[in-house]
N, C-alpha and C positions, 0 to 999 in steps of 0.2 A: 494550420491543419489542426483540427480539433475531433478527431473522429476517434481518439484512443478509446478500447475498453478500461484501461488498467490492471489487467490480468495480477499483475507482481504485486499490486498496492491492495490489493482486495485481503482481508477484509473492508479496508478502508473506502473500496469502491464498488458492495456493493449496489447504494442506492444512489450512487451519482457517478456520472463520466470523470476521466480523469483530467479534463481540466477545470473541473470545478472543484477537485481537491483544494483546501485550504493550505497557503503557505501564508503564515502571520497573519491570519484572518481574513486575507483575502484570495478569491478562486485563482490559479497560475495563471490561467490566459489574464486574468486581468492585472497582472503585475506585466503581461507581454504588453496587452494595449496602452499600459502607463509608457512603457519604451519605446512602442513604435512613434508615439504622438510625441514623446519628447524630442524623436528626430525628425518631426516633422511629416510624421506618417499615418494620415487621418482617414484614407477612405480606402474600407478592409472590408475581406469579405472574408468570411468561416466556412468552411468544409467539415462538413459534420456525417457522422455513422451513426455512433451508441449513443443512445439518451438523449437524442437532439433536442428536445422538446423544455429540458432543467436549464442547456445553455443559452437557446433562444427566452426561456421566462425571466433568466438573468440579468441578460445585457440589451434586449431587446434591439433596437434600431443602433443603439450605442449611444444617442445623444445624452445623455447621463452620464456616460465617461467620456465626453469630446471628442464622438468619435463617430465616424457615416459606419455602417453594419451593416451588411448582407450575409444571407445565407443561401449555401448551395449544401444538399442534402443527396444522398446515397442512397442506393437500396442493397446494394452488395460489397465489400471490402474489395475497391480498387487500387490498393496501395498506394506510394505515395505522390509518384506522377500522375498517376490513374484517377485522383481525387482531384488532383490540382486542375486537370482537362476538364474532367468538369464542370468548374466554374471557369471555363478559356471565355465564357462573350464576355465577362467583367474584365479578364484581361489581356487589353489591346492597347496597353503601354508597358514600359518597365515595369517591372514586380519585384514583390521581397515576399519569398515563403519562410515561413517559422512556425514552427510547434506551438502546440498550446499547452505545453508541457513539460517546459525547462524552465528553469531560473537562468537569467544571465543579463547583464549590464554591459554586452560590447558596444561600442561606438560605430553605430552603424550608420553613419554621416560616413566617418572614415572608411568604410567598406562600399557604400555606393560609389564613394569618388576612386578607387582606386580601379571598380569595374568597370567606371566611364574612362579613364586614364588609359587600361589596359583595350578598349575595345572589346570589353568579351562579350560573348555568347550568354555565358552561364558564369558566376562567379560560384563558390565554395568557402564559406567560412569555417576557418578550419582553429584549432586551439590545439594545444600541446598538452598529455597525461603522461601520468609516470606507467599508469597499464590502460594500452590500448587495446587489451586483447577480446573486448564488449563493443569495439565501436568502428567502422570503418576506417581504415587506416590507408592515408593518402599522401603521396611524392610530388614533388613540385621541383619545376628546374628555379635557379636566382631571380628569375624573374617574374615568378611564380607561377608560370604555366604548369599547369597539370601534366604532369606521363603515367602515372598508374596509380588502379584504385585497389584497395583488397578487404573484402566485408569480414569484419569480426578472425584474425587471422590466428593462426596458433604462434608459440610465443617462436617457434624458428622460424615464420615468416614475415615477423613484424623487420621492415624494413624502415622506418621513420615514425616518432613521436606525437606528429601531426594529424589529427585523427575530426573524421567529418561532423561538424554539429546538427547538420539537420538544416540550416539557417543558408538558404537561396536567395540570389540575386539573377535573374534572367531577363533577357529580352522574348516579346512576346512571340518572335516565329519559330521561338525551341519550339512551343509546345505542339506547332505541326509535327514534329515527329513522334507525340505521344497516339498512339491510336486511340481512340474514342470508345467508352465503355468498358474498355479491357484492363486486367491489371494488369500494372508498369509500375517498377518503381525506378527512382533517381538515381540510386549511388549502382544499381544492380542492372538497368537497361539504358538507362538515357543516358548518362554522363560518358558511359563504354564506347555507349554508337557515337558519342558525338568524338570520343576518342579517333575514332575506327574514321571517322569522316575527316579529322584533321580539323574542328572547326575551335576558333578561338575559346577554351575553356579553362580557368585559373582559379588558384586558390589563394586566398589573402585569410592569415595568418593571425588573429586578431588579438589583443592583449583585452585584460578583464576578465572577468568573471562567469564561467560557462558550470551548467551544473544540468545531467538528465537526471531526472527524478524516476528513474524506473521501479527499485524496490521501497520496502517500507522502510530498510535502513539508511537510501539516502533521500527519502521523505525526511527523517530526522536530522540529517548532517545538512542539509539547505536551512531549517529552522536555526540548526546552532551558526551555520556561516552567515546570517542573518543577525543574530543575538550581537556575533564579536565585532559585526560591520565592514565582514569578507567579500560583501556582497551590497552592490547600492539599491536599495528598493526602497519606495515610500513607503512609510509606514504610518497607520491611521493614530489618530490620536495623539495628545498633548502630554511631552515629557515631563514628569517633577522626580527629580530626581535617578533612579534607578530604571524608573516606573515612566512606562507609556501609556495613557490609561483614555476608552474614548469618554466618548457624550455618555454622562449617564450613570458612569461609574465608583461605585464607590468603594475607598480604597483605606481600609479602617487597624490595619496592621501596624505595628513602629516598622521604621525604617530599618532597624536593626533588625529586622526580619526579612528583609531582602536583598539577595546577594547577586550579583552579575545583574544581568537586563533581563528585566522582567516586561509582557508587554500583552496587554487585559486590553479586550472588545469592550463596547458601549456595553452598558445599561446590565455589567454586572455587577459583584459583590463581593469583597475579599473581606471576612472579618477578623477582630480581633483575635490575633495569638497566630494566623496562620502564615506559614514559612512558605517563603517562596525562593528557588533561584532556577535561573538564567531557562525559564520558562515562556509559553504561549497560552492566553486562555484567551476564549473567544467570546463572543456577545453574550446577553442573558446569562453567563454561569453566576453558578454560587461555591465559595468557598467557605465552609464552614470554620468556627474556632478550631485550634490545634492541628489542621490538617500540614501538612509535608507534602511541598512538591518541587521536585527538583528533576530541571533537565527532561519535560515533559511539556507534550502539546495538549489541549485540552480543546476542542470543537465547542462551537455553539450550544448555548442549552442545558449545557450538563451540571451537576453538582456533585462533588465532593465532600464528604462527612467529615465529622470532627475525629481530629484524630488520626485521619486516613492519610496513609503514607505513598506515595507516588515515585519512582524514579526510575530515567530514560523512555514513557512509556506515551501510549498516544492514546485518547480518550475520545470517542464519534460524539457524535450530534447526541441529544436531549439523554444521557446515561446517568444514572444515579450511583456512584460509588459508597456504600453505605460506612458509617463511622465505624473507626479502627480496623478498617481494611488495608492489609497490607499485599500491595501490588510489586512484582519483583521487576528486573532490568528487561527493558525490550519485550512489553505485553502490548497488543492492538488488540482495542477494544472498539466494536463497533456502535453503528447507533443502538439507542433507544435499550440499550443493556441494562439490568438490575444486577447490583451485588452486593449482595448482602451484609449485615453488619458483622465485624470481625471472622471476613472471612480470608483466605490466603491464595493470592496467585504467585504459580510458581513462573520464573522467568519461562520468556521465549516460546508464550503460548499467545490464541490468538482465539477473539468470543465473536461471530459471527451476528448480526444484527437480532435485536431482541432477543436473546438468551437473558437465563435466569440463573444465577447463583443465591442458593439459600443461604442463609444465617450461619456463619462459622465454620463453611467448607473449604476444603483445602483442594483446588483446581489445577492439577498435576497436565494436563493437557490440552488443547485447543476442544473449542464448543466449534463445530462445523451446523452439523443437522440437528445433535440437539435441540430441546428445547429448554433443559434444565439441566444444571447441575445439583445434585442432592450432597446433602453433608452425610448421610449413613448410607452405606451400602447394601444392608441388611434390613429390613421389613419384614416381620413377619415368619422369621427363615427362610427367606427367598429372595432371591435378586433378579427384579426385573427391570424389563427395556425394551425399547424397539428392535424387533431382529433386525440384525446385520447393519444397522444406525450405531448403536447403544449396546447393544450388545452382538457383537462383532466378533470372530475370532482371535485376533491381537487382543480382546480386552479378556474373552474366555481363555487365554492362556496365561496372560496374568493371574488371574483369579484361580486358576487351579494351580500355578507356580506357588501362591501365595496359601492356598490352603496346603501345601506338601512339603514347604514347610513348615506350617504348624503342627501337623501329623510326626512329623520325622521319617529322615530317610531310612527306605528299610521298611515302614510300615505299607499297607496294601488298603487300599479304598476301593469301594462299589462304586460301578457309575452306572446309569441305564438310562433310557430316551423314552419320549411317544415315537409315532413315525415317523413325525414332522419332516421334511429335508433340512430343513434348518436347524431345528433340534439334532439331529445327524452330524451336522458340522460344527454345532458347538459344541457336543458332545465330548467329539474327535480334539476340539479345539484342549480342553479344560483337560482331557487323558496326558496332551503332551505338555502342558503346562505342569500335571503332577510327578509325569515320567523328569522332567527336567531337574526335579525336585530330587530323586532317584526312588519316589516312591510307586510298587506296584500298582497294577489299574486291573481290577476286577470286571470286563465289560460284560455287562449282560445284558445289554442290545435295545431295544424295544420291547420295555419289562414295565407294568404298572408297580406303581408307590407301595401298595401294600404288598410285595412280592420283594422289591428289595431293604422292606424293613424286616421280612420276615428271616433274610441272608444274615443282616446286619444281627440280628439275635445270637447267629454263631457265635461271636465274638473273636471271627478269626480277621475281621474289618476293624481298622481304627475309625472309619467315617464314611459316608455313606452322599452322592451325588445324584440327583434326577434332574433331567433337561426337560421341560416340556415348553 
């Protein structure tokens, strides 16, 4: 099943599907088809919605990764029975569904023999969390027949530890009870009626390594369970040392500069002086002298300046991080970003594809619509932007919080508008920013410039505001 948008991963996803998200340089579904072939599982077909067209230009037929490929394609979100129907004329033997969008190393030899063993219906791989309160949570008698399911429960309903992966084993006349076209999903329609009908349905319990990659935080936690070797994936390229590096790569730092496992795509460049630990960098980068990166993923293409400091943070496709840039904990950057030399991101923000940060600005919040981040605020005596983009109410009350305090409380400012509606609202905006401040707000409404300069002469105004 390959049909996710990746809602939770974006910015990371938004010029590719989420099984084409990079885990160790390579897309998730293709560390899945590395596991189903290792057990012996070569002729697969994909169910696709979003961005069908990036994961068929990938993997094409599959004979490149040892593997027969078909596609079956959507026109509307049938969820996850509902997808799986259909492609039902591919399947008219036993089937194994799984995500294109989890990490996991189970032994699924051992999980088909245990649902020929049991006679089921429908088998259930299931794995044990310490919070299952994000995942369907499912009971099993000793013998591991199923008795009840419960989707995502509150924490006083969670009744057992054992919580569903996603990851099916069926025979092929379940899928007559899926109706055709409609949505249906498995753990929510199907698995209940098959409850409700009494027919052979079981869960086996699997040891290894299960991981859903839903947000951007455990994007990061799969790469570090990856680094310590929590998790068995293949990983591309030839070990020396610390250092996993492919075809192509050149790797020009002392060893005394890399700490934990470090692990560099083909046909990049790490130079002299630059620090690295227990990081991911992917094909074509370049790492300039004295850069710092620690605990950081870095996409295809990208470059890093000298100097520039990195840490827990994730880097898109073709981004230039400019020298003596210092990036704080937990920043998602997307593709094809600039940021400029010696500028400053603050943690726990997030630059939406092609944004721009100037030379030496200090980036206090996420770039969404953006197109730039600017280092002065001020031009001219005036601060402009896109309404309601860039200049926004949340930013107009900042910005009047921030001038009332510099006034002091106590003191009284003019403010006045055109007619604009929008000017209107930031108007309103930037009054309760100063009142916040505890300074008076002088409104005189829909007033030309030269009318409140002429107020401002009183000298009964510390300062003076026009919205246009």
């Amino acid at each position: 099943m390959a049909g996710g948008f990746g809602t939770r991963l974006r910015p990371l996803t938004c010029n590719i599907p989420k099984p084409m998200v990079p885990v160790v340089n390579k897309p998730m579904m293709e560390h899945i088809i590395d596991l189903l072939k290792s057990h012996g599982i070569a002729d697969l077909v994909a169910t696709l919605f979003y961005q069908p067209e990036i994961i068929i230009g990938h993997f094409g037929d599959g004979s490149a990764f040892g593997v027969k490929l078909q596609y079956r394609k959507t026109e509307a979100d049938l969820g996850t029975a509902g997808s799986v129907k259909n492609a039902g004329d591919f399947l008219d033997q036993r089937f194994l569904i799984i995500s294109g969008d989890v990490l996991t190393d189970f032994d699924l030899t051992r999980a088909i023999r245990f649902h020929q063993e049991r006679k089921s219906k429908a088998t259930v791989l299931l794995t044990r969390v310490a919070n299952p309160l994000q995942f369907g949570v499912i009971l099993t008698r000793d013998d591991g027949r199923i008795t009840r399911f419960l989707e995502k429960p509150s924490w006083g309903e969670v009744f057992s530890d054992t919580i569903n992966t996603g990851i099916y084993i069926l025979e092929p006349d379940v899928l007559d009870m899926v109706p055709q076209g409609e949505e249906f999903d498995f753990s929510r329609n199907l698995f209940p009626a098959m409850l409700d009908a009494e027919m052979p349905l079981f869960g086996y319990v699997s040891e290894g390594y299960w991981r859903d990659i839903g947000n951007l935080h455990e994007y990061q936690d799969a790469h570090f369970d990856v680094l310590r070797s929590v998790v068995k994936v293949r990983i591309a390229g030839k070990k020396t040392g610390k250092v996993f590096a492919g075809d192509g790569t050149r790797i020009e730092t002392d060893d005394k500069n890399v700490a934990g496992t470090v692990i560099v795509g083909r046909n990049s460049r790490i130079h002299s002086g630059a620090i690295l630990a227990n990081s991911v960098i992917g094909d074509d980068c370049e790492i300039l002298p004295g850069a710092v990166i620690s605990n950081s993923i870095i996409w295809s293409g990208s470059q890093i300046g000298s100097r520039a400091e990195l840490s827990y943070d994730v880097i898109g496709s073709k981004s230039i991080i400019g020298d003596r840039t210092t990036i704080a904990e937990n920043v998602f950057i997307s593709d094809q970003c600039v940021v400029g030399k010696k500028s400053q991101l603050l943690s726990n923000i997030k630059l939406w594809p092609e944004k721009v940060v100037e030379e030496g600005a200090i980036v206090t919040r996420s770039l969404v619509w953006e197109d730039q981040w600017q280092r002065e605020l001020f031009k001219n005596s005036t601060v402009t932007g896109i309404s309601n983009i860039e200049m926004n109410p949340e930013f107009a009350a900042k910005l009047g919080a921030a001038f009332g305090a510099y006034v002091g409380a106590g003191s009284t400012v003019v403010a006045s508008r055109d007619a604009d509606n929008v000017s209107r609202m930031i108007n309103r905006a930037l009054m309760c920013g100063l009142m916040s401040a505890g300074v008076h707000c002088n409104d005189l409404r829909a007033t030309s410039i030269p009318i409140v300069r002429h107020e401002l002469k009183s000298g009964k105004e510390k300062g003076g505001i026009h919205v246009r």
